[in-house]
C-alpha positions as CSV (number, residue, x, y, z in Angstrom):
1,X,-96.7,5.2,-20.9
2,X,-94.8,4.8,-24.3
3,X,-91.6,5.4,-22.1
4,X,-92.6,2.7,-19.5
5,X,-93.2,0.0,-22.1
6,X,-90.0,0.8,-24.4
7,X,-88.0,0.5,-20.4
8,X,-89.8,-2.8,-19.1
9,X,-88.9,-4.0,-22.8
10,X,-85.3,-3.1,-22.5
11,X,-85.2,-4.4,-19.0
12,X,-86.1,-7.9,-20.4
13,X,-83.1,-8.3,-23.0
14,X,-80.0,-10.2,-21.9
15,X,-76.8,-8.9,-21.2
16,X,-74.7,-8.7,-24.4
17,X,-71.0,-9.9,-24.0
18,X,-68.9,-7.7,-22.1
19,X,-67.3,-6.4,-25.6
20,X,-70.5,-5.6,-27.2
21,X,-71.4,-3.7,-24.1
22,X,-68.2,-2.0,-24.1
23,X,-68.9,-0.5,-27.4
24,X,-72.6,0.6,-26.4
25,X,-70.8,2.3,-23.3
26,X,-68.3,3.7,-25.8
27,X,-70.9,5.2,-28.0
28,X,-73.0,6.9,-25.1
29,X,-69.7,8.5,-24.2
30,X,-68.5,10.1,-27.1
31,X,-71.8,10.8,-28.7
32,X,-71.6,8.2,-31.5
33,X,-75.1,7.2,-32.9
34,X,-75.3,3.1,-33.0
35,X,-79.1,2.0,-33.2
36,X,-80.7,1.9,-29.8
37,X,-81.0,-1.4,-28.1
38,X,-84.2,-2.2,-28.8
39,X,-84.8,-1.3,-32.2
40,X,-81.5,-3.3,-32.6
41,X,-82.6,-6.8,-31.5
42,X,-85.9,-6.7,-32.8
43,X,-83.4,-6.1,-36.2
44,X,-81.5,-9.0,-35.3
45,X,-84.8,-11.0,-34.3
46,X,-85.8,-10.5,-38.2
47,X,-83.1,-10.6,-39.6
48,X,-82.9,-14.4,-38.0
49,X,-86.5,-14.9,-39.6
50,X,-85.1,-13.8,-42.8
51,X,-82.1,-15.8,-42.8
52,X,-80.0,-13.6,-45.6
53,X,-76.7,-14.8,-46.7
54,X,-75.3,-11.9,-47.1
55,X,-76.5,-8.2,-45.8
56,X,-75.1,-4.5,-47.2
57,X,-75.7,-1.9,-44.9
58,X,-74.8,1.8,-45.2
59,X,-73.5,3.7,-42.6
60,X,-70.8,1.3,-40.2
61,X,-69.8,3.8,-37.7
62,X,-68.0,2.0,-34.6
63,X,-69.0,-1.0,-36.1
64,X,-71.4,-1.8,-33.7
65,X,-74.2,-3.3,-35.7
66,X,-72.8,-5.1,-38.7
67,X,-70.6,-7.5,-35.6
68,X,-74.0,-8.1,-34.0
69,X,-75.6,-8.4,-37.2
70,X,-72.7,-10.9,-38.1
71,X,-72.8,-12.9,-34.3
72,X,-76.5,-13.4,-34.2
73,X,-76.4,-15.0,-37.7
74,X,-73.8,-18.1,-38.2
75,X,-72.6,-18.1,-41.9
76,X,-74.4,-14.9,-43.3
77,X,-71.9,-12.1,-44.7
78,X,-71.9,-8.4,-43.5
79,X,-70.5,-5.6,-46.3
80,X,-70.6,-2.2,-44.2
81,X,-69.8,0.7,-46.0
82,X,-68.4,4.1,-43.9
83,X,-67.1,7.3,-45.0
84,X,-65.5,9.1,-42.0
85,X,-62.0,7.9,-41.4
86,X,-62.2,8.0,-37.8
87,X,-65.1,5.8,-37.5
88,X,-63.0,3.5,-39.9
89,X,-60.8,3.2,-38.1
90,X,-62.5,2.2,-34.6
91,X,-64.9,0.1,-36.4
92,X,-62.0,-2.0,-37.9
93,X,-60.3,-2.4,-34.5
94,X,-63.8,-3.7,-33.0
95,X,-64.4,-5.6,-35.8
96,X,-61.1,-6.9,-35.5
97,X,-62.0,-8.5,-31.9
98,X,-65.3,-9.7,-33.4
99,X,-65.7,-13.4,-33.5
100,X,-67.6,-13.2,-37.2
101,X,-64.8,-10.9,-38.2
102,X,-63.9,-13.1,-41.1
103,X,-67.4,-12.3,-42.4
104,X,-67.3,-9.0,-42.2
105,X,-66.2,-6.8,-44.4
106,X,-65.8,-3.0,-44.0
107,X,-65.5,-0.8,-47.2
108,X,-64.2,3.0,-46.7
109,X,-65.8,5.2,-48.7
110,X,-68.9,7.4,-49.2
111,X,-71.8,5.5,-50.0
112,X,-73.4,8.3,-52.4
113,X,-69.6,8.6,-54.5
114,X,-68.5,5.0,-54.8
115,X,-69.8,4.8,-58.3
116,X,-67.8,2.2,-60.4
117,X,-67.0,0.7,-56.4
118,X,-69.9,-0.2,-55.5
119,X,-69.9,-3.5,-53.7
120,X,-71.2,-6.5,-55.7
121,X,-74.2,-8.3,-55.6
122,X,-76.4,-9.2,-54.8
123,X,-77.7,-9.2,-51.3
124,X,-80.6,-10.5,-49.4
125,X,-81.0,-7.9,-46.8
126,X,-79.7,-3.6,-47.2
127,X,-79.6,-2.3,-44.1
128,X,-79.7,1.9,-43.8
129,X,-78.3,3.8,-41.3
130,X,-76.7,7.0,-42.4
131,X,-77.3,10.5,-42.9
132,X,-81.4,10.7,-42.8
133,X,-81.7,13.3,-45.4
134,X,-80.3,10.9,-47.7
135,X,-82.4,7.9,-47.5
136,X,-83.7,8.3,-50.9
137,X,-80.5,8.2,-52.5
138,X,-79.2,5.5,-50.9
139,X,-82.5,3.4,-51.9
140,X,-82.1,4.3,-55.5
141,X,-78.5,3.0,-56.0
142,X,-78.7,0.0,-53.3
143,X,-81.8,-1.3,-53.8
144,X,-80.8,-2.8,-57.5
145,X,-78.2,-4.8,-55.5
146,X,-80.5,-7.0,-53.8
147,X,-82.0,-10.4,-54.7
148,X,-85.2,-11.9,-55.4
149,X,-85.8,-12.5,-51.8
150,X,-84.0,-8.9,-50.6
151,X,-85.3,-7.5,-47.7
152,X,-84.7,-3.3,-46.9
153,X,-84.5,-2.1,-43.1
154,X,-84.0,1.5,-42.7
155,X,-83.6,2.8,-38.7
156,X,-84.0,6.1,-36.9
157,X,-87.1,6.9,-39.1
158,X,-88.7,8.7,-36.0
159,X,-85.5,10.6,-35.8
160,X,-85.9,11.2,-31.8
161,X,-89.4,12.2,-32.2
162,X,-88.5,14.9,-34.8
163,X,-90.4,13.4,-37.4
164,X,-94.0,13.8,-35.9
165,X,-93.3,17.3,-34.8
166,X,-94.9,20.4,-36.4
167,X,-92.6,21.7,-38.6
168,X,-92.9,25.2,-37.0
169,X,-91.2,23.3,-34.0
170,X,-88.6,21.5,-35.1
171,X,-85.1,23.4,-34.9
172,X,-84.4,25.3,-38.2
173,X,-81.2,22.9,-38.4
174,X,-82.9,20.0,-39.1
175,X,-86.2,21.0,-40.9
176,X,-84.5,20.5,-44.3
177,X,-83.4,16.5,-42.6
178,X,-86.8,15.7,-41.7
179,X,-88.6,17.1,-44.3
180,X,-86.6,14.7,-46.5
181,X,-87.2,12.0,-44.0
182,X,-90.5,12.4,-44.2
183,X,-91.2,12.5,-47.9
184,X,-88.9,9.2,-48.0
185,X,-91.1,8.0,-45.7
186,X,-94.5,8.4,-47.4
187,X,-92.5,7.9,-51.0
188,X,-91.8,4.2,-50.0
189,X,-95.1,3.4,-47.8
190,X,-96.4,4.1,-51.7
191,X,-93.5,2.3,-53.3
192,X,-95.2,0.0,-56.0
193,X,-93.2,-2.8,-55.6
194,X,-92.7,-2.9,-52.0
195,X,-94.7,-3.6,-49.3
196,X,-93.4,-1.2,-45.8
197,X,-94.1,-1.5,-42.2
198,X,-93.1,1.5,-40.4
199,X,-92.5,-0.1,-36.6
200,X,-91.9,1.5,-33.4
201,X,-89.4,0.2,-31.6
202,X,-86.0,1.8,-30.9
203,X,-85.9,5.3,-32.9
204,X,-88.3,3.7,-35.2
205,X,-87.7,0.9,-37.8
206,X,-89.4,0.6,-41.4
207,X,-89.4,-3.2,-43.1
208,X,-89.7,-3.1,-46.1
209,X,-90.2,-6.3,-48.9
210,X,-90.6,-6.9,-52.0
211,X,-94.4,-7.3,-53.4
212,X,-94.9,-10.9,-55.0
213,X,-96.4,-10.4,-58.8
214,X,-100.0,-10.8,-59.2
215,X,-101.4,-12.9,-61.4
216,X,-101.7,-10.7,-64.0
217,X,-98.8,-9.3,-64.2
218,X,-97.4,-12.9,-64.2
219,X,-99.2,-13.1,-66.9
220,X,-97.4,-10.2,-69.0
């Protein structure tokens, strides 16, 4: 049934420009992981609730989501950040037919070594979408980057359906992935100064805001 709604879903969003769809035909052939279609425009459907001026995300691969990130929201600023020079390079040529390309900007590097690098702040929205076993990393050093108002998305959180299997069945390959996954998971459901919705749509997307200060701790 789950399958049936996620399909009638996707049967209800618009066609993208041919380009866009280009790129999501160029990712299903050559195997290159861009967020599924309907985890990504209920992304861009926050995002536009949000409003950020400017969004960091981690992990640019083809490119795919920081340009519709960047078309769906007139004026905000998209700093991608992407370690593999192959994807750098297709990513800067898509990017480079983007009609926001002038707001986006792709950085080449690894986003656990850029140290001294990193990009500056702040940002309103981080946007993660990397290697899964990694999530907590990239929350520790990112997260100081983003304002007052900063909002964290993190996709593929189900990671196809891995994530609620028993361990005993997941492939030995990726238990060590998951099991990181996981504890990232439950680590920032408990985060104390965030509140996280873990949603399922796409390959699952956690939202996750900052908690306003209480009253007494206004008070300290």
């Amino acid at each position: 049934m789950e399958h049936e709604y996620s399909r009638y879903s996707e049967g209800l969003i618009l066609p993208r420009p041919d380009r866009i769809m280009a790129m999501e035909q160029y990712a299903r052939d050559n195997r290159v992981p861009i967020m599924q279609l309907e985890g990504m425009e209920a992304l861009l459907q926050l995002l536009r609730m949000q409003r950020p001026g400017r969004i960091l995300e981690i992990g640019t691969a083809i490119g795919y989501s920081a340009i519709r990130m960047a078309e769906a929201l007139p004026g905000t600023e998209v700093v991608t950040i992407e370690r593999e020079p192959a994807m750098q390079q297709k990513a800067e040529e898509n990017i480079g037919r983007s009609a926001a390309k002038g707001r986006i900007r792709l950085v080449r590097g690894d986003a656990l070594e850029l140290e001294d690098g990193l990009p500056e702040g702040p940002f309103d929205a981080l946007f993660i979408d990397a290697a899964k076993g990694q999530y907590r990393r990239f929350f520790d050093i990112y997260e100081p980057l983003l304002s007052g108002r900063g909002v964290i998305y993190c996709d593929n959180m189900f990671m196809h359906g891995l994530a609620a299997e028993d361990p005993k069945d997941i492939p030995r390959k990726n238990r060590t992935m998951i099991r990181k996954l996981k504890a990232f998971t439950e680590w920032l459901m408990t985060h104390p100064g965030y509140d996280s919705a873990l949603l399922p749509v796409g390959d699952g997307l956690m939202i996750s805001t900052k908690k306003e200060p209480t009253e007494e701790g206004a008070a300290l």
